[in-house]
TORDOMAR-938663 format. One record per residue: residue number from 1; z, y, x of N, C-alpha, C in turn. Coordinates in nm, 3 decimals. Layout:
% residues N
REC pos     n_z     n_y     n_x    ca_z    ca_y    ca_x     c_z     c_y     c_x
REC NUM       Z       Y       X       Z       Y       X       Z       Y       X
...
END
This chain:
% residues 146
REC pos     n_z     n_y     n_x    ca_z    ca_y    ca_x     c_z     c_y     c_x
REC   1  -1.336   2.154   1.467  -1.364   2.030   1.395  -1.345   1.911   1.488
REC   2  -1.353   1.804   1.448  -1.325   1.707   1.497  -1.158   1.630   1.507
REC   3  -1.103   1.673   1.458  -0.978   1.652   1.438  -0.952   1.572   1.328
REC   4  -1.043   1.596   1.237  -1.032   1.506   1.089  -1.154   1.459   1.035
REC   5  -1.205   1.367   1.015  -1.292   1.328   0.942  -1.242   1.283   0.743
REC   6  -1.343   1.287   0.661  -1.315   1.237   0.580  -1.474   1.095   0.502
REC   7  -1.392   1.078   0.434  -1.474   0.961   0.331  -1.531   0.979   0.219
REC   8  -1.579   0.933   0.118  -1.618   0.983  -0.058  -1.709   0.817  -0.042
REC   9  -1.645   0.790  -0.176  -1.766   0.660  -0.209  -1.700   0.613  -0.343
REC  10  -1.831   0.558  -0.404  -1.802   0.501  -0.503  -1.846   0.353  -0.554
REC  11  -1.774   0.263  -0.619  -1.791   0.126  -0.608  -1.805   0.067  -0.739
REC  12  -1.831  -0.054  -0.772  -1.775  -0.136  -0.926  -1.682  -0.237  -0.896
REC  13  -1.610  -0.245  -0.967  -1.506  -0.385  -0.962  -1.550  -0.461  -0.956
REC  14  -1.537  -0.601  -0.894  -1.638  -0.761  -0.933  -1.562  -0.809  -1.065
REC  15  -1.445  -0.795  -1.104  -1.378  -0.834  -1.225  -1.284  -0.734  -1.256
REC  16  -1.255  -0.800  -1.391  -1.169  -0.723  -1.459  -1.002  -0.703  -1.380
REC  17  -0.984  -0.589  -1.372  -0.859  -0.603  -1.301  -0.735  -0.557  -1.406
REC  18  -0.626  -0.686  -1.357  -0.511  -0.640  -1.445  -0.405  -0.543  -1.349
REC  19  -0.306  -0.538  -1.470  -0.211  -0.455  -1.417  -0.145  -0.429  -1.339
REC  20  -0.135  -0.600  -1.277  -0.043  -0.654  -1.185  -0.166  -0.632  -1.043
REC  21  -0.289  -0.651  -1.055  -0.388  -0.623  -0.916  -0.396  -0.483  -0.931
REC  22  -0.373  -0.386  -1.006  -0.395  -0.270  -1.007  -0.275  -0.205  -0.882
REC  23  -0.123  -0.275  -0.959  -0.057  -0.230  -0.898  -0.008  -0.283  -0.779
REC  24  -0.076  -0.411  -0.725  -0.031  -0.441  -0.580  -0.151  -0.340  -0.480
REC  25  -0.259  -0.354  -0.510  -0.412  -0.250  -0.446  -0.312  -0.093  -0.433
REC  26  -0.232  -0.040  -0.525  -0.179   0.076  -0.529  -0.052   0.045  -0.371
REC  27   0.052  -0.031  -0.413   0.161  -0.042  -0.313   0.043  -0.064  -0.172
REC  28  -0.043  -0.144  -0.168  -0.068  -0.211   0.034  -0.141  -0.072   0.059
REC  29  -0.219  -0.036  -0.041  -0.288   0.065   0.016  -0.180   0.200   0.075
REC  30  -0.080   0.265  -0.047  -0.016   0.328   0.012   0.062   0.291   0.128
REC  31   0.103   0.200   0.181   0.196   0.169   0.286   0.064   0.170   0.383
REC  32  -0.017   0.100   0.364  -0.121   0.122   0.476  -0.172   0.258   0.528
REC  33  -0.219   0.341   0.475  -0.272   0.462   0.498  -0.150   0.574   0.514
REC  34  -0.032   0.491   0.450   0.099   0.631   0.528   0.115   0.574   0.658
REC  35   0.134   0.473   0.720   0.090   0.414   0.869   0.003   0.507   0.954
REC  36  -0.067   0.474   0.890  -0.196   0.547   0.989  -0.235   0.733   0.957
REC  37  -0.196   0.764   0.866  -0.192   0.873   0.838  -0.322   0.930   0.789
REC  38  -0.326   0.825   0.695  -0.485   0.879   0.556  -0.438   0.924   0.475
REC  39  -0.484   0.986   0.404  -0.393   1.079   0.260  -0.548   1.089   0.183
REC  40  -0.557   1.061   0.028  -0.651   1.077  -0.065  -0.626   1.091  -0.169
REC  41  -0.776   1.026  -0.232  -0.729   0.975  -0.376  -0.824   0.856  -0.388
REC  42  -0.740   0.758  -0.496  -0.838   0.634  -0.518  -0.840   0.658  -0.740
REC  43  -0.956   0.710  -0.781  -0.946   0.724  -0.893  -0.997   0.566  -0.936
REC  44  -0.950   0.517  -1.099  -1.012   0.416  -1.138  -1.034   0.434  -1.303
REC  45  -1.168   0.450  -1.292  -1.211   0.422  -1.457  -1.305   0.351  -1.471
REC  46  -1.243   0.232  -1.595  -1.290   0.147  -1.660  -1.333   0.055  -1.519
REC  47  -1.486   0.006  -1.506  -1.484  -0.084  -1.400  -1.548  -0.027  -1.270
REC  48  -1.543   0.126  -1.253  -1.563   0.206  -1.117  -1.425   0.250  -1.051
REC  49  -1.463   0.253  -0.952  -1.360   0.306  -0.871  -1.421   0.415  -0.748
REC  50  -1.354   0.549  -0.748  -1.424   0.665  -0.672  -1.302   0.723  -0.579
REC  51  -1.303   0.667  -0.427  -1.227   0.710  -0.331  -1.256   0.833  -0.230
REC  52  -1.157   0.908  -0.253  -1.205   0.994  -0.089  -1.071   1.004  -0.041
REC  53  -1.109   0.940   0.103  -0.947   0.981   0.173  -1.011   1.057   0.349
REC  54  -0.910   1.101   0.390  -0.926   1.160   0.543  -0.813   1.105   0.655
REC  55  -0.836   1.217   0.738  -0.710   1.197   0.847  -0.792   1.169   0.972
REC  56  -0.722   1.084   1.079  -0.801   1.144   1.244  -0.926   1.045   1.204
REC  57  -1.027   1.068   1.238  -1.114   0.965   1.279  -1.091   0.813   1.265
REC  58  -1.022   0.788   1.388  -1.024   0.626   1.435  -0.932   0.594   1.280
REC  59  -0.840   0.614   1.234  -0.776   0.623   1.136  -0.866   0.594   1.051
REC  60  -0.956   0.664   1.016  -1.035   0.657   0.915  -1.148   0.585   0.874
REC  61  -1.170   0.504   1.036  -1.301   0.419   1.073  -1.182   0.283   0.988
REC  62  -1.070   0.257   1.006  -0.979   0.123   1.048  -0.971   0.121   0.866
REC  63  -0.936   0.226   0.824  -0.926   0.195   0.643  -1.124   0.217   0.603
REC  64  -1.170   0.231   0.627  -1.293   0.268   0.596  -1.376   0.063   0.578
REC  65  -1.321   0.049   0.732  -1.367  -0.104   0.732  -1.276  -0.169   0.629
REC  66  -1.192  -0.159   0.635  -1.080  -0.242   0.543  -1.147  -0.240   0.383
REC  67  -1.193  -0.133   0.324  -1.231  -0.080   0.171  -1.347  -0.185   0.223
REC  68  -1.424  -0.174   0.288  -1.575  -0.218   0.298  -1.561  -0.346   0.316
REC  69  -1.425  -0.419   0.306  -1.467  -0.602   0.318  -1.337  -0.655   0.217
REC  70  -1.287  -0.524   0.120  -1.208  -0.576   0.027  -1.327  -0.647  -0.090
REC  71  -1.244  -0.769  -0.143  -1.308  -0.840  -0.256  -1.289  -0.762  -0.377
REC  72  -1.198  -0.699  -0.339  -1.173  -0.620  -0.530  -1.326  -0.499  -0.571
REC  73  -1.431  -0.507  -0.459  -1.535  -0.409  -0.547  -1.636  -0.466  -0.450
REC  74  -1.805  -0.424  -0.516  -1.903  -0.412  -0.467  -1.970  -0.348  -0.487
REC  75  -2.110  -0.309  -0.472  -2.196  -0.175  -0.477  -2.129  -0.061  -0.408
REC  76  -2.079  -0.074  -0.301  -1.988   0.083  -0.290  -2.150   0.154  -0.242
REC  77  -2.136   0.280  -0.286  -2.221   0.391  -0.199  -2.141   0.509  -0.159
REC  78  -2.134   0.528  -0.035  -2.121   0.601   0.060  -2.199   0.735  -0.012
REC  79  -2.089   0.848  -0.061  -2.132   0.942  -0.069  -2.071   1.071   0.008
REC  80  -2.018   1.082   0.124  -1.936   1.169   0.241  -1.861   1.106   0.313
REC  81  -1.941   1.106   0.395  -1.855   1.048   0.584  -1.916   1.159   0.694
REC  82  -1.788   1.259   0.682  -1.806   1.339   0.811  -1.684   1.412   0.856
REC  83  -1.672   1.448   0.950  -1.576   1.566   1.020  -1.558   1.690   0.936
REC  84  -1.424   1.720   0.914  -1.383   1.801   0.800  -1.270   1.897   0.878
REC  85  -1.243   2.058   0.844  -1.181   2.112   0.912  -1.002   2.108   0.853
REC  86  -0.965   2.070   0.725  -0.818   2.056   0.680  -0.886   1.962   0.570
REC  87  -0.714   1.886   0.582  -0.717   1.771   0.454  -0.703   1.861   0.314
REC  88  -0.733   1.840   0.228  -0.735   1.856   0.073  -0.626   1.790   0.020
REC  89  -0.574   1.670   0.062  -0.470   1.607   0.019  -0.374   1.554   0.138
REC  90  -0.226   1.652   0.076  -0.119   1.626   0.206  -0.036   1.430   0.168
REC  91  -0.133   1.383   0.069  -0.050   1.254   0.012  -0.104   1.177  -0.024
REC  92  -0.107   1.036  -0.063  -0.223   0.963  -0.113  -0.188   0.942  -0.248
REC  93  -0.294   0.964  -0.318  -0.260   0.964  -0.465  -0.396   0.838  -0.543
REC  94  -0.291   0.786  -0.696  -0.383   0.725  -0.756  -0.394   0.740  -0.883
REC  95  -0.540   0.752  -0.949  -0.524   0.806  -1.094  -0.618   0.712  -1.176
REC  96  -0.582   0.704  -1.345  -0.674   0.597  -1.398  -0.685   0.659  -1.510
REC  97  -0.799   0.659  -1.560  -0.849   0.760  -1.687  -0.823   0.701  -1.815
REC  98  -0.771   0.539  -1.825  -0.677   0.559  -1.949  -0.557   0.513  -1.907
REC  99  -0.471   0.505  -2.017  -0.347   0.482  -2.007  -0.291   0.348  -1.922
REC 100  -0.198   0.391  -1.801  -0.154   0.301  -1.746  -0.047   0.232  -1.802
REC 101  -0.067   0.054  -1.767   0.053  -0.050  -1.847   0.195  -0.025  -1.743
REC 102   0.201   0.022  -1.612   0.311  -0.034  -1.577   0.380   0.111  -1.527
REC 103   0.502   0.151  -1.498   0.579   0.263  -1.426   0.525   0.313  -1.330
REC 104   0.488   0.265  -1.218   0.434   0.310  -1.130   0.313   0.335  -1.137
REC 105   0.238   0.308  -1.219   0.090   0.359  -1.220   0.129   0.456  -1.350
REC 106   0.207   0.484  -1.430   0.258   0.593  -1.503   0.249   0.713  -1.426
REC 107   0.338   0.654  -1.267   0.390   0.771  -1.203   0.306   0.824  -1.143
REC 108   0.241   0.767  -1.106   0.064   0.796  -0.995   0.019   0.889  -1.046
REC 109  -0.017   0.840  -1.211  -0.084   0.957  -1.272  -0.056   1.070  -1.325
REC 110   0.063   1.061  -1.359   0.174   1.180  -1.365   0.141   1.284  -1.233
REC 111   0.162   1.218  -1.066   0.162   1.323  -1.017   0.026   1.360  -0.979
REC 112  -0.104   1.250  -0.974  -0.247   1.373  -1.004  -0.268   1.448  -1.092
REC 113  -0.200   1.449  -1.221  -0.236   1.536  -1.373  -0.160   1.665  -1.260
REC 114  -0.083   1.614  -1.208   0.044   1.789  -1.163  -0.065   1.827  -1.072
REC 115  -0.147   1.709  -1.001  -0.224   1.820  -0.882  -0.366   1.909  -0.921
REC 116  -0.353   1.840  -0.995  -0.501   1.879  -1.060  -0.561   2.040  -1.053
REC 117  -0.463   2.072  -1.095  -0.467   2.275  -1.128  -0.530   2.326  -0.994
REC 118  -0.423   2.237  -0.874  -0.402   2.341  -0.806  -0.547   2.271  -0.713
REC 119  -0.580   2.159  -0.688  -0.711   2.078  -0.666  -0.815   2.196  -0.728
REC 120  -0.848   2.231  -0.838  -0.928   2.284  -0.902  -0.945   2.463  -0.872
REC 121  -0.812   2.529  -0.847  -0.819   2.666  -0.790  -0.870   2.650  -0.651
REC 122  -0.886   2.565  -0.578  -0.831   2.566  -0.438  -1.026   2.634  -0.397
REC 123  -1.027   2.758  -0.345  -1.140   2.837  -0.274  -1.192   2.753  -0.201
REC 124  -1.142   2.675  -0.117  -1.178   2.653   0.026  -1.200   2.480  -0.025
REC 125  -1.332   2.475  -0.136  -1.322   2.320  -0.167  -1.423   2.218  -0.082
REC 126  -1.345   2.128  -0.033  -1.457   2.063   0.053  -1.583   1.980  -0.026
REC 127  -1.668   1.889   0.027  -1.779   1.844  -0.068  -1.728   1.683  -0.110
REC 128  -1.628   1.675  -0.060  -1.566   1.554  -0.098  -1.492   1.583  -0.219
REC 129  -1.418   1.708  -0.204  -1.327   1.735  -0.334  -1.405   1.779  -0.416
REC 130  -1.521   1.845  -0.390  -1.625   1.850  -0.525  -1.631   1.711  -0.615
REC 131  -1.695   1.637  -0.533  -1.739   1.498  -0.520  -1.652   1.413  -0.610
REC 132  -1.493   1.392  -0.565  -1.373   1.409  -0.663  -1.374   1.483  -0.792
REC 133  -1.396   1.561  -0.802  -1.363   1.597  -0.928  -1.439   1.609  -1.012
REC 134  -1.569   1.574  -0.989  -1.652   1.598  -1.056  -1.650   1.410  -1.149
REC 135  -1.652   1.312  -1.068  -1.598   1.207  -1.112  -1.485   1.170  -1.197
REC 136  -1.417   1.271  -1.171  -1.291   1.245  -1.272  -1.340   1.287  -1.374
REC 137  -1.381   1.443  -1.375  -1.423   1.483  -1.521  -1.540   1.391  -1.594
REC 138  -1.570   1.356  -1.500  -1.731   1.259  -1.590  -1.643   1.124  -1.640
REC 139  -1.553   1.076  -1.618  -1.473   1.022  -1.633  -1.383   1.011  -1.767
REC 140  -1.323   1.138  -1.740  -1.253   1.208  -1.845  -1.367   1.218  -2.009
REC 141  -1.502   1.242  -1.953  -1.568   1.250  -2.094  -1.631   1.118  -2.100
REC 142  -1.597   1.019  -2.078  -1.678   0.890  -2.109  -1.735   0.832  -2.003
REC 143  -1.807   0.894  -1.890  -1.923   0.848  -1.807  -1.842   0.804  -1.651
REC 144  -1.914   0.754  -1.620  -1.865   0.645  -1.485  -1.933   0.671  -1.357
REC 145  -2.016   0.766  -1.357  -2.156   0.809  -1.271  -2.036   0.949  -1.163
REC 146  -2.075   0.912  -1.018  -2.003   1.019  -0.948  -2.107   1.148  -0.893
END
C-alpha cells in the first residue's frame, strides 16, 4: 500500500448548472487529472454531485484541493480518503442520471452504462466503489443521499 490513495465525497451544486457548465467542468477536469494521473468517476444527479477518484497520493492531495475550492458545489462531505491497493478505474469517467443535452455528455454516459456490469461483478470491490454505486443506484431510483 501506499502507492495509491483514493477519494469518495459528496456535494450540492450552489446553482443550477447548464449544459454548457456541465460540459466545460467535464473537458478541465478530464485534461487535468489525465496530467496528473487521477482516473474516477464524477456522477451528477439533479443538484448532487458524488466523486471518487485515485492515483499516487500527492496527485491526489493537488485535485482533492482543487474540488475543495471549486465554486461549482458546497456541503461536500468527505466520505473515503485513504491508501488503496489498485485503482477501480483505469479512466476518468462522467455520468448523469437523466438525459444528457449535449454529445459529449451523451458519450460519457454511454461509456459508464458499458462499465457498469463489469464495476458491479468486480470481487475485489473497494469501499469507495461500494460508496459509488450505491449512489448511482439511489440515484437511479429517485434519491440523492450517498
Amino acid at each position: 500500500m501506499g502507492d495509491l490513495a483514493a477519494v469518495a465525497y459528496s456535494s450540492k451544486t450552489t446553482r443550477p448548472m447548464s449544459s454548457r457548465d456541465l460540459e466545460s467542468l467535464l473537458i478541465e477536469a478530464r485534461a487535468f487529472n489525465e496530467k496528473v494521473q487521477v482516473t474516477g468517476v464524477l456522477l451528477k444527479h439533479e443538484g448532487a454531485f458524488f466523486q471518487y477518484f485515485e492515483g499516487p497520493p500527492s496527485a491526489v492531495a493537488i485535485v482533492y484541493e482543487r474540488i475543495k475550492k471549486s465554486p461549482l458545489h458546497h456541503h461536500l462531505v468527505e466520505l473515503l480518503n485513504q491508501p488503496v491497493d489498485t485503482r477501480q478505474f483505469t479512466r476518468w469517467h462522467m455520468a448523469f442520471t437523466k438525459a444528457p443535452l449535449t454529445t459529449l455528455q451523451a458519450l460519457s454516459n454511454e461509456i459508464w452504462e458499458m462499465a457498469l456490469p463489469t464495476l458491479h461483478s468486480q470481487q475485489a470491490r473497494s469501499a469507495g466503489l461500494a460508496l459509488l454505486l450505491k449512489f448511482w443506484e439511489s440515484a437511479q431510483l429517485g434519491g440523492t443521499s450517498a
